[in-house]
C-alpha positions as CSV (number, residue, x, y, z in Angstrom):
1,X,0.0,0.0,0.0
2,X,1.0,3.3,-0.5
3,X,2.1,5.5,1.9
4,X,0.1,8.0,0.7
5,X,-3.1,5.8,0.7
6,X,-1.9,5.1,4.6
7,X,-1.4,8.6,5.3
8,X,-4.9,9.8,3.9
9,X,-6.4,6.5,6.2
10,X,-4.9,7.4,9.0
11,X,-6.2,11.5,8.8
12,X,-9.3,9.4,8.2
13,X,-9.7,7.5,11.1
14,X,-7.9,10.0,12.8
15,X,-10.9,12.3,12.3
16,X,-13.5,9.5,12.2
17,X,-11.8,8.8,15.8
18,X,-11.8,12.3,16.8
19,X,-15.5,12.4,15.7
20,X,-15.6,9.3,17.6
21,X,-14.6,10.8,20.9
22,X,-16.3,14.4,20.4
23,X,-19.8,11.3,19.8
24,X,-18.6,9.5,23.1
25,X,-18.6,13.0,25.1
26,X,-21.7,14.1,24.4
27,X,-22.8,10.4,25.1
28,X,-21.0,11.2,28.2
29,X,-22.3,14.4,28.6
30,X,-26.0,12.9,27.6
31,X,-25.4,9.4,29.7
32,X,-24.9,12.3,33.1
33,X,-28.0,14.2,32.1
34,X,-30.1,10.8,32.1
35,X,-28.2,9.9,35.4
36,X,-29.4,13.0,36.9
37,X,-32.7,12.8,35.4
38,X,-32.5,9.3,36.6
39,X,-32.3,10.3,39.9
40,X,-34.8,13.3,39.8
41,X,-36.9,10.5,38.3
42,X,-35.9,8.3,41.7
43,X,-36.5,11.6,44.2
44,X,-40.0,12.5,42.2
45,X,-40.8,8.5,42.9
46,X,-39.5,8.9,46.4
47,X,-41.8,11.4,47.0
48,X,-44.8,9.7,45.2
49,X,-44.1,7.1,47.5
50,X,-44.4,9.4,50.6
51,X,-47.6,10.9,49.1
52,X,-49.1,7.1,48.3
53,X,-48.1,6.4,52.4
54,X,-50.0,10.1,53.3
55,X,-53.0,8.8,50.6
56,X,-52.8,5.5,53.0
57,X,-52.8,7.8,56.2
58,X,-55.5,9.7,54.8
59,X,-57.6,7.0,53.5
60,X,-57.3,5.2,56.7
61,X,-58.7,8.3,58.5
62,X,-61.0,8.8,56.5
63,X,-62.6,4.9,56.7
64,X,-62.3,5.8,60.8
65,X,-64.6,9.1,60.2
66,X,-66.7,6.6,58.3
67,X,-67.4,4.4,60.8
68,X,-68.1,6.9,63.3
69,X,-70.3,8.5,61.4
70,X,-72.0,5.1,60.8
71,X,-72.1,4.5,64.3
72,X,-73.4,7.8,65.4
73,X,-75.9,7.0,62.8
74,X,-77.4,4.3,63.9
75,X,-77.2,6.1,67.6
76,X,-79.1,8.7,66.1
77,X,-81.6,6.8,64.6
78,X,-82.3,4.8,68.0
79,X,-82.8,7.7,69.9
80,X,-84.9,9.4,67.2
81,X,-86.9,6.0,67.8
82,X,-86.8,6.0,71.4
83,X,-88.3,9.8,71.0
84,X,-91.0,8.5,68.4
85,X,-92.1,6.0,70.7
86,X,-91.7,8.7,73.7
87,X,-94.0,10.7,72.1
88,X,-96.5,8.4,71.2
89,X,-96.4,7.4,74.9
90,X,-96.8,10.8,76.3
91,X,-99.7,11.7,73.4
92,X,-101.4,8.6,74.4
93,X,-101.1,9.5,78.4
94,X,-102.1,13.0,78.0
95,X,-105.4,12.1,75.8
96,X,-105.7,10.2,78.7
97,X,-105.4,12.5,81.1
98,X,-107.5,15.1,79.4
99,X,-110.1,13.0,78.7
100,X,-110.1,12.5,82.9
101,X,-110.1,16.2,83.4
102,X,-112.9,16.8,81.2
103,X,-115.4,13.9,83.0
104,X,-113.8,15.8,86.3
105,X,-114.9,19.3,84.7
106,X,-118.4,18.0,83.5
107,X,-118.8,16.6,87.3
108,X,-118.0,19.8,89.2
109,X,-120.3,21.6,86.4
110,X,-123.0,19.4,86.9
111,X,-122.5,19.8,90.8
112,X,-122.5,23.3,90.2
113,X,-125.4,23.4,88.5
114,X,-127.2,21.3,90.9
115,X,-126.1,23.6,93.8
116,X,-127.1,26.7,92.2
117,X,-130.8,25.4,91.2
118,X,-131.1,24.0,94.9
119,X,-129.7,27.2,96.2
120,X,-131.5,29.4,94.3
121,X,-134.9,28.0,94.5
122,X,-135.3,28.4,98.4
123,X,-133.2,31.5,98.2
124,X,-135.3,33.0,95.4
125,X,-138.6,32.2,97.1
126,X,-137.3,33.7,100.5
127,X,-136.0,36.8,98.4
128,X,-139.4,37.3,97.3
129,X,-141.2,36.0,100.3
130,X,-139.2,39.0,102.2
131,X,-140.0,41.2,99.4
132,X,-143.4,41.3,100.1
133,X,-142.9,41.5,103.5
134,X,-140.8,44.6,103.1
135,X,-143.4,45.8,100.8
136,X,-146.5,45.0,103.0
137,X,-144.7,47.1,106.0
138,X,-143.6,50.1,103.6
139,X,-147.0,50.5,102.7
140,X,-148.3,50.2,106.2
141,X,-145.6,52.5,107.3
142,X,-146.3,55.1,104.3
143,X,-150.6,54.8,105.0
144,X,-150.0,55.7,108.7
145,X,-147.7,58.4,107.8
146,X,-150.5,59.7,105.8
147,X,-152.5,59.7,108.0
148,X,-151.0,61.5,110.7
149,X,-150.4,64.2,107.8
150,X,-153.8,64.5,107.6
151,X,-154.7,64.9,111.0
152,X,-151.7,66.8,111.7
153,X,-153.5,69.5,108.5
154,X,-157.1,69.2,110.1
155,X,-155.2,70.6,113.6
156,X,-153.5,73.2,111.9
157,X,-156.2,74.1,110.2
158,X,-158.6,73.8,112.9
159,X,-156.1,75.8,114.7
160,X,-156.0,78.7,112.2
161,X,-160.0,78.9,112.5
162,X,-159.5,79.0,116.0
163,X,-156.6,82.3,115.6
164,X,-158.8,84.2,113.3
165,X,-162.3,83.8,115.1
């Protein structure tokens, strides 16, 4: 081979090597990027992680407030029961009792009827009988009064006649 043929080989290579090299830098160069992406990749992953345990924490919590909630629930709707049944009780005793105080009313109005009619009566025939009685001596009282007015005239009178003549 020629040396010339060598010569323009080796400047070649030389510079297909060189090309080569300048290649396997930025490879370099590209293989550090992916290492630190690679390990912003492993940190974002890290912290997905965390957030997944915190989703765990959370969604534990959250099944907790659940079962409370289902528990004061079913609390709630025992006493809401209880109360129903409370009511219907106390409705049922105070009809009761109402109904009681209304035969007690319709008694003490019935006795107070009966005491005023057998109070009245005798009371209204006495009122009258004394009435009368009052009237009978006003009248008497009022006649004899009259009559001494008239006597008492005929004396003066008489009197007068008596003065003059």
């Amino acid at each position: 081979m020629d040396q010339e043929l060598v010569q323009y080989l080796d400047e070649r290579f030389g510079g297909i090597d060189r090309r080569f090299e300048q290649i396997d830098q930025r490879f370099e160069q590209v293989d550090r990027r992916f290492g630190q992406i690679d390990q912003r990749f492993e940190q974002a992953d890290q912290r997905f992680g965390q957030i997944d345990q915190r989703f765990g924490q959370i969604d534990q919590r959250v099944g907790q407030i659940d079962r409370h909630f289902e528990s004061v629930d079913g609390q709630t709707k025992g006493l809401r029961q209880e109360m129903c049944e409370g009511f219907d009780e106390v409705k049922r005793h105070n009809g009761i009792l109402i109904e009681d105080l209304r035969r007690q009313l319709q008694l003490v109005a019935e006795g107070f009827i009966t005491f005023v009619e057998g109070r009245y009566t005798p009371d209204q025939a006495r009122i009258d009988e004394r009435f009368r009685e009052t009237h009978a001596l006003i009248r008497s009282s009022y006649d004899h009064l009259n009559r001494q007015d008239d006597q008492l005239r005929l004396r003066v009178e008489n009197l007068e006649r008596k003065g003059q003549g």
